[in-house]
C-alpha positions, 0 to 999 in steps of 0.5 A: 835642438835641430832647426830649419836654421840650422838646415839651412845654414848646412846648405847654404852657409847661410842662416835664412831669415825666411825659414826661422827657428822652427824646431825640426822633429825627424829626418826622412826618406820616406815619406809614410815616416813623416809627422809634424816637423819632419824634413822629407828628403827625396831620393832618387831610388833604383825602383822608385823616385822620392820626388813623387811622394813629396805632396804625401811628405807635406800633407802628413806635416812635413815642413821642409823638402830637399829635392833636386831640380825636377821637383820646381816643375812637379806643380808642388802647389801650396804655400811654399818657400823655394831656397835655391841652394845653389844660387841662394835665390828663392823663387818667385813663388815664394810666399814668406820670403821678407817673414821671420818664419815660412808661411808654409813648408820650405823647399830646399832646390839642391843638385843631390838630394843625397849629398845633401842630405849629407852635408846636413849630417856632417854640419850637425855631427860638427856641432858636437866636438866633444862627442866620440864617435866608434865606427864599426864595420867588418864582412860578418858580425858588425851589427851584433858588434855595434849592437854589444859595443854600445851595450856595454858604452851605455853602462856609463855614457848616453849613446846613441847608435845606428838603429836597424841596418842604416848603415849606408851613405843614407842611413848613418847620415839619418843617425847622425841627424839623432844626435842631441845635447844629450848623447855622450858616445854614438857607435855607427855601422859602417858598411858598403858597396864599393870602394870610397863608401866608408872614407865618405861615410867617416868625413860625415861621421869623425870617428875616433874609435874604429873596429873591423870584425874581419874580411870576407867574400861578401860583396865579390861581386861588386869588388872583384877580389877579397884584398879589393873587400879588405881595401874598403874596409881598411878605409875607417882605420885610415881616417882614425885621428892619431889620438885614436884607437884601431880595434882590429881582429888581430886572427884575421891576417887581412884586419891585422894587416891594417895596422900599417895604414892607421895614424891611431893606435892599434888594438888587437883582439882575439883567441891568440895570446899574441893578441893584446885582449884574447880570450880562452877556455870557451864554452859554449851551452848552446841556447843558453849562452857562452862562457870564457876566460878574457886576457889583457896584460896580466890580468884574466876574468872568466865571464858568461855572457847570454850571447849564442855561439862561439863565434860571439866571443871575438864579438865580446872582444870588440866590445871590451876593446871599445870599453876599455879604450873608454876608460869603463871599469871592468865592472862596467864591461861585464854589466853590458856584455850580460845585457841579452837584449844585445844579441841581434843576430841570431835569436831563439824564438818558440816556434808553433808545435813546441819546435824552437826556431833559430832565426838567423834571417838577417844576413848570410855569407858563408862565413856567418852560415858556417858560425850557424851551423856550429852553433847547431852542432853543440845542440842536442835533439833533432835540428832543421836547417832551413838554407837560402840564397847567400847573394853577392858571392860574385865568383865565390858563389858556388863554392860558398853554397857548397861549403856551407851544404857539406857543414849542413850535412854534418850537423842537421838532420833535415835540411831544407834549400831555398831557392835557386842558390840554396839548391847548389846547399842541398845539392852538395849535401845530397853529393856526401851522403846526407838522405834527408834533404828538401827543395823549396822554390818560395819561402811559403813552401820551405815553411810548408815543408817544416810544419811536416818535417819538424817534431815537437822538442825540434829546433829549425834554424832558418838562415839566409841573405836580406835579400831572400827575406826569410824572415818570412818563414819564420813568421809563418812559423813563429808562436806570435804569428799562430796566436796573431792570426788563428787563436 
């Protein structure tokens, strides 16, 4: 059970007196999410400083702030213990300092709240040695991995994974933080912006296991070049002990190439018979799953899973691979790879007018708008792409957005470009002789244009990076919303 103790021996080295056992019931950095018992850690943001909402965080029952140094002049009020992480001194207005437990909320005073933050995560992770720990990072198709991994890891182990896209230096810190006697296995999502981002996020973390789905241009802008993408990701591989297992795709030449730079033992998987796990014979049928023969040694099962897409078999794959290097039983595997409630991604929801929306609006690239659009071209019907902005292409961005416009006019009958970017996708689709193409400037205006193009029996894939925030327009257009907000 998590303590202010336990809080501030992470911080200090010590256990105060002042603070006592008083059990900690969440982590978190924002202040709307706490409760009685939470720690309210305040973050300065790129639009927003946390600090400013530390009296919100105490009045909805936060028992204990980390903030920097500019919290001790915001006229905090109260009955409040200051710890000085730094100096170990409390301050004089400390209220309960020679008491077994704090009067009133303690206020930890720290240089960064974030490394704060998490020095607690990885003081607590070290908490529980027997725990394994499976990193998962890759371009496209971590969060469908992780998702499928710890479906299938739940068939025999109590696991506990990152919920959402908490998978950054704060997020995977606030999975951690989760962590109880209970959980046997934790599968975290690593991504990242830069270069050093996944080597902090794995000194928190220890992982064991690690699976890269593949390189891509996502995130170019930031770094410049692919090999530079490939160079962060190689990051969890690297930090893998020599007891460990690196689960790489073995189809992508620069996942592949990581073998050399991890003491762990290397796993490949793919569609190659080169590869230690691969599979063949794939079928896809569309909206209602995918099937496929797996190979591992001299041994072969044919499966079928709820999973949509082709592209979802090298996901299968990853999951297996963790699986296995977890001694499950194949029994165990395929009970986890049928469970649907792993498919994250890319869900088929009903749609107002008797239309079925693929709402992949999560995330894009082009690597995942392609995988898409594939899946829309085994569908029969009339299909409705509803194409965004795909962000941080860096030099690859108009080539990305015209690669995936040409795709589109292959396999949809209505194409629907949203935004500034997503013009540059019906602009290339109009370039080859696609008639029926759209621009909308807002998501308000592509679901506008979709109530007047779609006909009953249609599916509508609406697809673009978080940024754009799409999701929008398929609530606009979803069952739910119409009952919600009209019947």
């Amino acid at each position: 059970m998590l303590t202010l103790a336990d809080l501030c021996e992470a911080l200090t080295g010590e256990r105060e007196i002042r603070v006592g056992a008083t059990p900690i019931t969440s982590v978190v950095v924002d202040s709307r999410e706490c409760v009685a018992g939470s720690v309210f850690v305040a973050l300065q943001g790129e639009f927003h400083d946390g600090h400013e909402f530390i009296g919100d965080a105490l009045a909805r029952g936060a028992i204990a702030i980390i903030a920097e140094a500019r919290a001790s002049a915001q006229g905090l009020g109260g009955n409040l213990t200051l710890i000085d992480v730094a100096g170990l001194q409390p301050s004089p207005r400390a209220d309960a300092q020679d008491a077994k437990e704090p009067s009133g909320a303690v206020v930890f005073i720290t240089p960064s709240s974030l490394q704060a933050l998490q020095k607690f995560a990885a003081y607590w992770r070290r908490k529980f040695p027997e725990l394994v720990t499976i990193g998962v990072t890759g371009s496209v198709g971590k969060s469908s991995t992780k998702e499928l991994i710890a479906t299938v890891l739940k068939q025999k182990f109590s696991t506990l994974k990152t919920e959402g896209n908490l998978n950054n230096e704060i997020g995977v810190p606030l999975t951690l933080l989760r962590l109880n006697e209970s959980h046997e296995r934790a599968v975290l999502e690593m991504g990242m912006y830069d270069l050093g981002e996944i080597r902090t996020l794995c000194e928190i973390a220890q992982p064991l296991i690690g699976v890269v789905t593949n390189v891509g241009p996502v995130h170019l802008e930031r770094l410049g070049t692919v090999e530079r993408i490939a160079e962060a990701k190689s990051e969890l591989v690297q930090a893998l002990p020599p007891g460990g297992r690196a689960i790489l795709n073995g189809d992508d030449p620069h996942v592949r190439a990581m073998h050399s730079k991890s003491k762990a033992r290397v796993i490949y998987y793919g569609l190659k018979a080169s590869d230690d796990l691969w599979a063949d014979q794939i079928e896809s049928h569309g909206l209602e799953g995918i099937e496929f023969t797996i190979h591992y040694g001299e041994k072969q099962w044919h499966v079928n899973v709820p999973l949509l897409g082709r592209h979802s078999v090298e996901t299968a794959l990853a999951a297996t691979a963790v699986g296995l290097a977890q001694e499950l039983t194949w029994g165990e595997i395929l009970a986890g790879l049928q469970d649907n409630k792993a498919q994250v991604r890319l869900l088929a929801v009903p749609g107002q007018n008797e239309i079925t929306l693929l709402d992949d609006s999560y995330n894009a690239s082009p690597h995942s708008s392609l995988a898409a659009l594939n899946l829309m071209s085994e569908l029969s019907g009339r299909k409705i792409a509803v194409l965004g902005d795909m962000l941080e292409l860096g030099s690859y961005e108009e080539e990305g957005h015209r690669i995936v416009g040409r795709r589109a006019a292959e396999v949809v009958d209505v194409i629907i470009a949203v935004g500034t970017r997503g013009k540059l996708i019906g602009e290339a689709a109009q370039q080859v002789g696609h008639a029926r193409v759209h621009f909308a400037d807002d998501n308000a205006t592509a679901a506008g244009q979709v109530n007047e193009f779609a006909q009953s029996g249609d599916t509508v894939l609406v697809k673009g990076s978080r940024g754009a925030h799409m999701e929008d327009i398929v609530a606009a257009l979803s069952i739910a919303r119409d009952e919600e907000g009209q019947a």
